[in-house]
C-alpha positions as CSV (number, residue, x, y, z in Angstrom):
1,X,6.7,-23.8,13.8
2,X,9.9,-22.7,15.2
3,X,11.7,-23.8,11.5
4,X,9.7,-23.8,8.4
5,X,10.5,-23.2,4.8
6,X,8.4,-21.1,2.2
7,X,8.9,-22.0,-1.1
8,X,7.2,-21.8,-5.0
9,X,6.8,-18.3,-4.5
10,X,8.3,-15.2,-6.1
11,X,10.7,-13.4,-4.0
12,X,11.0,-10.3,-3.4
13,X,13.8,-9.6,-0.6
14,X,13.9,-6.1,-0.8
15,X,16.0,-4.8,-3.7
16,X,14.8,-7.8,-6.5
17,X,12.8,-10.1,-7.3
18,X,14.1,-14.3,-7.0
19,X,12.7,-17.0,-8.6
20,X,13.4,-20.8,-8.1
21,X,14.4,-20.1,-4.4
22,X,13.0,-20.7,-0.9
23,X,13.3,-18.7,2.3
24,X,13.9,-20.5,5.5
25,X,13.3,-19.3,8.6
26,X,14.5,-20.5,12.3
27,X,13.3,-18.9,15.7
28,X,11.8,-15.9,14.2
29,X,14.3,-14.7,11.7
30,X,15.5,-15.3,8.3
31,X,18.4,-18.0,8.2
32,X,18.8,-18.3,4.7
33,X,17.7,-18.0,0.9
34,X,18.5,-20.9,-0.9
35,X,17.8,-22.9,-4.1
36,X,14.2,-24.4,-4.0
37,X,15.4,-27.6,-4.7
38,X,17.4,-27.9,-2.2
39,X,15.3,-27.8,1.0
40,X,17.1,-29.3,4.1
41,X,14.7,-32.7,4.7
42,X,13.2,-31.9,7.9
43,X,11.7,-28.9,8.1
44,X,8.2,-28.2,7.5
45,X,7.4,-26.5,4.2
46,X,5.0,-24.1,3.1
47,X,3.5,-23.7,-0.6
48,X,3.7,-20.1,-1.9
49,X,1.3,-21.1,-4.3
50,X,3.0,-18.6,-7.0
51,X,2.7,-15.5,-5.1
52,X,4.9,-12.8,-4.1
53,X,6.7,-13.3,-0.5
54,X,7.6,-9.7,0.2
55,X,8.5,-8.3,3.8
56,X,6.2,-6.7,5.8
57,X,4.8,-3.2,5.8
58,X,5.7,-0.9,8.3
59,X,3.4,1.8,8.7
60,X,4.4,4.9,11.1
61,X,0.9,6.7,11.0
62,X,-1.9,4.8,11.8
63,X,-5.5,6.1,14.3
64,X,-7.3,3.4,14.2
65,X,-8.7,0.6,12.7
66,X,-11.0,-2.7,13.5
67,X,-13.2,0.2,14.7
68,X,-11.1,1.5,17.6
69,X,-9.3,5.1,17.5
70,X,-6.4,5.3,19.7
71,X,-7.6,8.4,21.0
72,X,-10.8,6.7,22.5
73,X,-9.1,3.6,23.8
74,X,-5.5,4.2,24.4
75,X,-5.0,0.5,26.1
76,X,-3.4,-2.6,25.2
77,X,-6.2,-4.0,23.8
78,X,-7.1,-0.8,21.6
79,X,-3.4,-1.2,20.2
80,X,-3.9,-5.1,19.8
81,X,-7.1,-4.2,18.0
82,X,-5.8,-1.6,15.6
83,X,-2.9,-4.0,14.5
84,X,-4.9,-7.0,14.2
85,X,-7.2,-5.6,12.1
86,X,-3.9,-4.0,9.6
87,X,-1.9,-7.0,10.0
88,X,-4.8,-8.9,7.5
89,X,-3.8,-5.7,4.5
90,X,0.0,-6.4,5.3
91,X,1.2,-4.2,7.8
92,X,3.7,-6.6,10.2
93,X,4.7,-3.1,12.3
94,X,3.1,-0.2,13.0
95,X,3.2,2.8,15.5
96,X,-0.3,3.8,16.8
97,X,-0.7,7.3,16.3
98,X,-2.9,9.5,18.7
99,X,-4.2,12.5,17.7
100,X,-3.7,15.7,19.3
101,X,-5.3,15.2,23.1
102,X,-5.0,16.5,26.7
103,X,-1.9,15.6,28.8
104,X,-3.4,12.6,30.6
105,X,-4.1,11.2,27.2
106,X,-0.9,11.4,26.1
107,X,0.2,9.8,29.0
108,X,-2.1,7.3,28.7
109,X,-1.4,6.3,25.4
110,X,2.7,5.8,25.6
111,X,1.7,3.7,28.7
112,X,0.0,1.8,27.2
113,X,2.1,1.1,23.9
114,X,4.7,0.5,26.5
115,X,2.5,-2.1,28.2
116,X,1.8,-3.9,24.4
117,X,5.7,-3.7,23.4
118,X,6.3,-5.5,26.9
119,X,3.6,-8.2,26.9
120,X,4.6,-8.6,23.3
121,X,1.9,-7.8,21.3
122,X,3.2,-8.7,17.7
123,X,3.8,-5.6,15.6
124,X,4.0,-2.8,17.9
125,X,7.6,-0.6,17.3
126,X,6.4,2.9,19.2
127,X,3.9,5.2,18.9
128,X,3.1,8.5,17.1
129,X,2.3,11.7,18.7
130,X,0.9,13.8,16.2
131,X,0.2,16.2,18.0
132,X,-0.5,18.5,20.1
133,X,2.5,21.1,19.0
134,X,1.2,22.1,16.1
135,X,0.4,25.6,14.5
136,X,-3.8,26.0,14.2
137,X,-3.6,27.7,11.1
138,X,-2.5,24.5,9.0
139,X,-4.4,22.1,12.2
140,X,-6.8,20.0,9.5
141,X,-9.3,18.3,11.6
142,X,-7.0,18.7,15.4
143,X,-8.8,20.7,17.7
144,X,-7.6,24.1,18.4
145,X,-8.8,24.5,21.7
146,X,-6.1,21.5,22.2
147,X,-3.1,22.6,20.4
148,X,-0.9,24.3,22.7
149,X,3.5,25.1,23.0
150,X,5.1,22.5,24.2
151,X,5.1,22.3,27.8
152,X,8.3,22.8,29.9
153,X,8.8,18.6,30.9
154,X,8.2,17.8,27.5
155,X,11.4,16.3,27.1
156,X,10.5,13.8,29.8
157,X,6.9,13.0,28.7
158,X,8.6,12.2,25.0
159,X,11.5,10.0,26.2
160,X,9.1,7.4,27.8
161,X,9.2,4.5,25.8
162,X,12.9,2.8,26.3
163,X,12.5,0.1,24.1
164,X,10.2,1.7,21.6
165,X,10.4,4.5,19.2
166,X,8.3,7.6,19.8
167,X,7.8,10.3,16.4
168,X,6.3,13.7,17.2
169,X,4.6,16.0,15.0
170,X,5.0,19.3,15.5
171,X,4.9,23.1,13.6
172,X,8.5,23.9,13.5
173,X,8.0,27.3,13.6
174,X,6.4,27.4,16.9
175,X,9.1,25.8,18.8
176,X,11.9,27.6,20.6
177,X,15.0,27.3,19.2
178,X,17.0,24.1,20.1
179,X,13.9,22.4,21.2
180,X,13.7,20.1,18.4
181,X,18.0,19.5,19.0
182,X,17.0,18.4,22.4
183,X,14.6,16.4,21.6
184,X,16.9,14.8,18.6
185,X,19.6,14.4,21.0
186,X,17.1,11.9,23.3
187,X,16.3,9.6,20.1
188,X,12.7,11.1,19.4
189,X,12.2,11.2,16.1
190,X,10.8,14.7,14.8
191,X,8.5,15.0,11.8
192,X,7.1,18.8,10.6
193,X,3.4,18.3,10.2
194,X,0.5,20.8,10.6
195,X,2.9,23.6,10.2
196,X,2.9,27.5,8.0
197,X,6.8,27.6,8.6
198,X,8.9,29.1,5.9
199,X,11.2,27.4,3.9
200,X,14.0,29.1,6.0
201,X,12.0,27.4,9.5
202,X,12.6,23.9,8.2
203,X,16.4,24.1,7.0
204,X,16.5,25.7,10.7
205,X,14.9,22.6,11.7
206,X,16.6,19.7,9.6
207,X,19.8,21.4,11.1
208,X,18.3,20.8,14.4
209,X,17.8,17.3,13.4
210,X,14.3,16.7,12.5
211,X,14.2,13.5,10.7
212,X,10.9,14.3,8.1
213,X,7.9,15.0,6.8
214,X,4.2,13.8,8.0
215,X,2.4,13.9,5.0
216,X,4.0,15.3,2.2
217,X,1.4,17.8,1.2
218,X,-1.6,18.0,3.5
219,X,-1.8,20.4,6.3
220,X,1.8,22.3,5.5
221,X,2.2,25.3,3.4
222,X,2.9,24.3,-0.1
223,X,5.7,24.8,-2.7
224,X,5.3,28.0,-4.7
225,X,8.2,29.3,-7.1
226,X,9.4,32.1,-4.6
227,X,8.4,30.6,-1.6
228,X,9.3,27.3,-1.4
229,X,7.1,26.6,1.6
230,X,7.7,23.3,4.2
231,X,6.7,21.3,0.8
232,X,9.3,22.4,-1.6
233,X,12.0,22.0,1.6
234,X,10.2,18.6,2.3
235,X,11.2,17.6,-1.0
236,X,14.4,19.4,-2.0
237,X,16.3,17.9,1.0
238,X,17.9,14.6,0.9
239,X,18.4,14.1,4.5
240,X,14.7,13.7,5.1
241,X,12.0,11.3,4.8
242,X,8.9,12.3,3.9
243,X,5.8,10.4,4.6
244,X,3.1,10.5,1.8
245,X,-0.8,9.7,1.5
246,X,-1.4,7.7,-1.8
247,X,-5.0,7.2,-2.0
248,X,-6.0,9.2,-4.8
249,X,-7.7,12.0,-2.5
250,X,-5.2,13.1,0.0
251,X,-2.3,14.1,-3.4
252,X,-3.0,13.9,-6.8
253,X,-1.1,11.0,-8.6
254,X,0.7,13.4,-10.5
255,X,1.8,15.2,-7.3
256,X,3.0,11.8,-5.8
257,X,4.5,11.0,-9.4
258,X,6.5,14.6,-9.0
259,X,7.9,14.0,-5.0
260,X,8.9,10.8,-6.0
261,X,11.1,11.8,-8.8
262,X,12.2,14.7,-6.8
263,X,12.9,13.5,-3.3
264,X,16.3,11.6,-3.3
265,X,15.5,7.5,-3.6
266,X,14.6,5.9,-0.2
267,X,13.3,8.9,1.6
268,X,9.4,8.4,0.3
269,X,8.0,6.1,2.7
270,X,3.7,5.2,2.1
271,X,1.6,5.7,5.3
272,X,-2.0,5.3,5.7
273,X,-3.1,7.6,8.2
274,X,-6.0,5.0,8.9
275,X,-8.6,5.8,11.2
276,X,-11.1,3.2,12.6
277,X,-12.8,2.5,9.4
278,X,-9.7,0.2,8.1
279,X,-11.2,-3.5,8.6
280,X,-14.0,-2.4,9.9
281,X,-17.7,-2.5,8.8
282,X,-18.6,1.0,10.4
283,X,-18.0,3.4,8.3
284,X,-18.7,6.2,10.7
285,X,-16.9,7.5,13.9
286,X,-16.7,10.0,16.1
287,X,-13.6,12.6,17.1
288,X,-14.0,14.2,19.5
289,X,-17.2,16.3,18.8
290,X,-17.3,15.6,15.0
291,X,-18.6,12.8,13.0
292,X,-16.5,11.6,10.4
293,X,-17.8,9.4,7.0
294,X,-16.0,7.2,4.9
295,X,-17.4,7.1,1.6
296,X,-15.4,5.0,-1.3
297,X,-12.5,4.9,0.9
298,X,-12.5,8.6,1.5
299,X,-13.1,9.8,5.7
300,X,-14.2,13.5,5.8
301,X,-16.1,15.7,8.1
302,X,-20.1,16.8,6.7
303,X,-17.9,20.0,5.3
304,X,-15.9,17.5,3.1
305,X,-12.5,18.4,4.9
306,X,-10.1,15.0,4.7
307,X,-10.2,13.5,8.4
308,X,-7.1,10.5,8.4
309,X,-8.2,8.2,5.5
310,X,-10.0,4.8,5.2
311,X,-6.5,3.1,3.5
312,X,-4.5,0.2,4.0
313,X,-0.9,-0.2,3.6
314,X,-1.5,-3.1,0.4
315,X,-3.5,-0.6,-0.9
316,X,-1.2,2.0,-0.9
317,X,0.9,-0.3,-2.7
318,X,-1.3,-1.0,-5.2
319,X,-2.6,2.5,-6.1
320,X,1.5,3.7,-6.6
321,X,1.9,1.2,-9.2
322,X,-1.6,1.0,-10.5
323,X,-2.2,4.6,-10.1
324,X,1.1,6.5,-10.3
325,X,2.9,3.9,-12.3
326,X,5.7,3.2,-9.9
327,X,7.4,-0.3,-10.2
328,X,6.2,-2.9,-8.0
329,X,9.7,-3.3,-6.4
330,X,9.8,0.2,-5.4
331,X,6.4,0.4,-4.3
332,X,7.3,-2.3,-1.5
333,X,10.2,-0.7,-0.4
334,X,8.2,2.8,-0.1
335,X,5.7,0.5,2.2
336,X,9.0,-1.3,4.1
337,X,12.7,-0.7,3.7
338,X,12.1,2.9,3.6
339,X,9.9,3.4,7.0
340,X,12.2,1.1,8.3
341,X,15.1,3.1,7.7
342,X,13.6,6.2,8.8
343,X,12.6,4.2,12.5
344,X,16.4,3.6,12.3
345,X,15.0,-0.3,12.3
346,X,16.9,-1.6,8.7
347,X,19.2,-3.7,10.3
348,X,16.4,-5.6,11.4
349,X,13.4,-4.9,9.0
350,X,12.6,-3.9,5.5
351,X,14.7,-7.1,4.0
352,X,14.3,-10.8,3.4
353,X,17.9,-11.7,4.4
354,X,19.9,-13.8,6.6
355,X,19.0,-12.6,10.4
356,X,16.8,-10.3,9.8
357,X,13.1,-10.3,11.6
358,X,11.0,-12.7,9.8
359,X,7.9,-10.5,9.0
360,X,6.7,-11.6,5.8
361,X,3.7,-11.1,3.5
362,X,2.3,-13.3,0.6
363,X,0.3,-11.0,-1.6
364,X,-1.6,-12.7,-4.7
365,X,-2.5,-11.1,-8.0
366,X,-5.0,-8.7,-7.5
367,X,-2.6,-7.4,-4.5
368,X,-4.4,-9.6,-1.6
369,X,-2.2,-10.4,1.5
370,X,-3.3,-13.7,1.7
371,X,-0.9,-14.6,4.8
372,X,1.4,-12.9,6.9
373,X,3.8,-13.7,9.2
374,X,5.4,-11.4,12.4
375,X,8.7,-12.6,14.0
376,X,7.9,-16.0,12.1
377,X,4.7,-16.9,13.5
378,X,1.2,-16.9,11.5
């Protein structure tokens, strides 16, 4: 259907909640929200059936999922995989995330996200490099004999992707100065992840334009009442987004409750950190030499140490306002106006208004995405 309507549902277009109106779309994009009852005669109409029409999720940190890890199959069809199976818990864009790797893997996978953004694989924004420029001491489950400096033609590996977004993760603190400005400068998007900086190493950083935070938290030296860590900067600075875990093992709810109400409004945005587990039967996987278990939707090594996560971005949603207590309206724009805005993609995404993208979800009750659509196809 190149025009359709969706109506009897319970909007949600991104900063409140409508009722007794319909959402028509033409060619792939919103053309207008209008009164329910007054439905142009010709086009085709779908039956929200009393659900919530939200937009889609947008997820910047995703491994894997449908039993494929980005790492292992950095390919078009890998990427098609991993989306298909996050596009059925309501993620509508994503950027595939690998894992610190070797040089040719890198390569590999920006190739090949490049090749899925081209053919047009539905959903596909970027990609996310987290990795390998981190520091060892904070490197989680990355392998240190793989995290390294950043190598001289960085630069040019990380500006790659012309019509796509790429986000690195890197430690700060073990970056030569002006590296992360130069990097700014190009349009890559810089996130402090896996990092023992000192409070003063961020606000170094943020000055050199790093954009945020990979999850708020984990792997980062934490907020203490004389040293403030990359945690307390993470969430004392309003500049920033910070990317957060919400799946009741990777932060407390309490801690989630606290950033939230202490990072300035629109700069939490939900991530998964999925690996291959996420719509898949499998529950076990392999990285690199370790095998990982997911066990009541928590993935850890034998040892217990977290290893990504077994979430999806509905239930992300879910457990902020279930869990933390966070409204539902806020909730979805943690899952969609705010990544959107830090991927410098609002204009387009994170709203149901006239001519923005037409990637929509209809959740149900019990916070089921019981269709979705991308660019206005099913």
């Amino acid at each position: 259907m190149t025009a359709f309507a969706i109506t009897n549902a319970r909007i949600f277009d991104g900063t409140e909640f409508l009722e007794g109106k319909a959402v028509i779309v033409r060619e792939g994009k919103i053309d207008v929200i209008c009164d329910a009852k007054s439905l142009p005669a010709d086009l085709d109409v779908i039956d929200g059936k009393g659900q919530t029409l939200a937009p889609g999720l947008i997820d910047v940190q995703v491994n894997g999922g449908g039993g494929v890890l980005l790492n292992d199959q950095p390919s078009i069809d890998g990427i098609r995989a991993i989306m298909t199976a996050h596009r059925k818990f309501g993620t509508t864009a994503m950027l595939p995330t690998l894992i610190t790797d070797h040089r040719d893997k890198m390569e590999a996978a920006i190739e090949a996200v490049q090749g899925a953004i081209d053919e047009g694989v539905p959903g596909i924004v970027g990609i996310h490099l987290e990795g390998p420029y981190l520091n060892v001491a904070r490197k989680g489950v990355h392998s240190a004999d793989i995290i390294r400096p950043m190598e001289d033609d960085a630069l040019e590996l990380l500006t790659r992707l012309p019509n796509g977004r790429i986000l690195v993760t890197m430690a700060p603190e073990k970056a030569a100065k002006g590296t992360i400005k130069a990097l700014a400068d190009q349009g890559v998007l810089v996130c402090a992840g896996h990092t023992a900086g000192s409070y003063d190493d961020i606000q170094d950083a943020i000055g050199e334009g790093m954009r945020g935070f990979t999850h708020l938290f984990n792997a980062m030296s934490p907020l203490t009442h004389r040293e403030p860590g990359v945690a307390g900067a993470a969430m004392s600075d309003d500049r920033t987004w910070c990317g957060l875990i919400v799946d009741g093992y990777h932060v407390h709810p309490a801690a989630v409750k606290i950033a939230v109400k202490a990072k300035a409004t629109g700069k939490i945005m939900l991530v998964t950190d999925a690996m291959p587990t996420v719509g898949a039967d499998d529950k076990r996987f392999m990285l690199g030499n370790e095998e990982i278990i997911a066990t009541d939707g928590r993935c850890a090594l034998a040892d217990g140490t977290l290893a990504g996560s077994d979430l999806d971005m509905i239930s992300a949603v879910k457990n902020c306002v279930e869990m933390v207590g966070i409204e539902l309206g806020e909730a979805l724009r943690m899952a969609s106006l705010y990544p959107a805005a830090f991927l410098k993609l609002d204009h387009m995404m994170g709203r149901i208004a006239p001519g923005y993208q037409a990637d929509l979800i209809l959740i149900d009750g019990a916070f089921n995405v019981t269709t979705s659509w991308i660019n206005g196809a099913e």
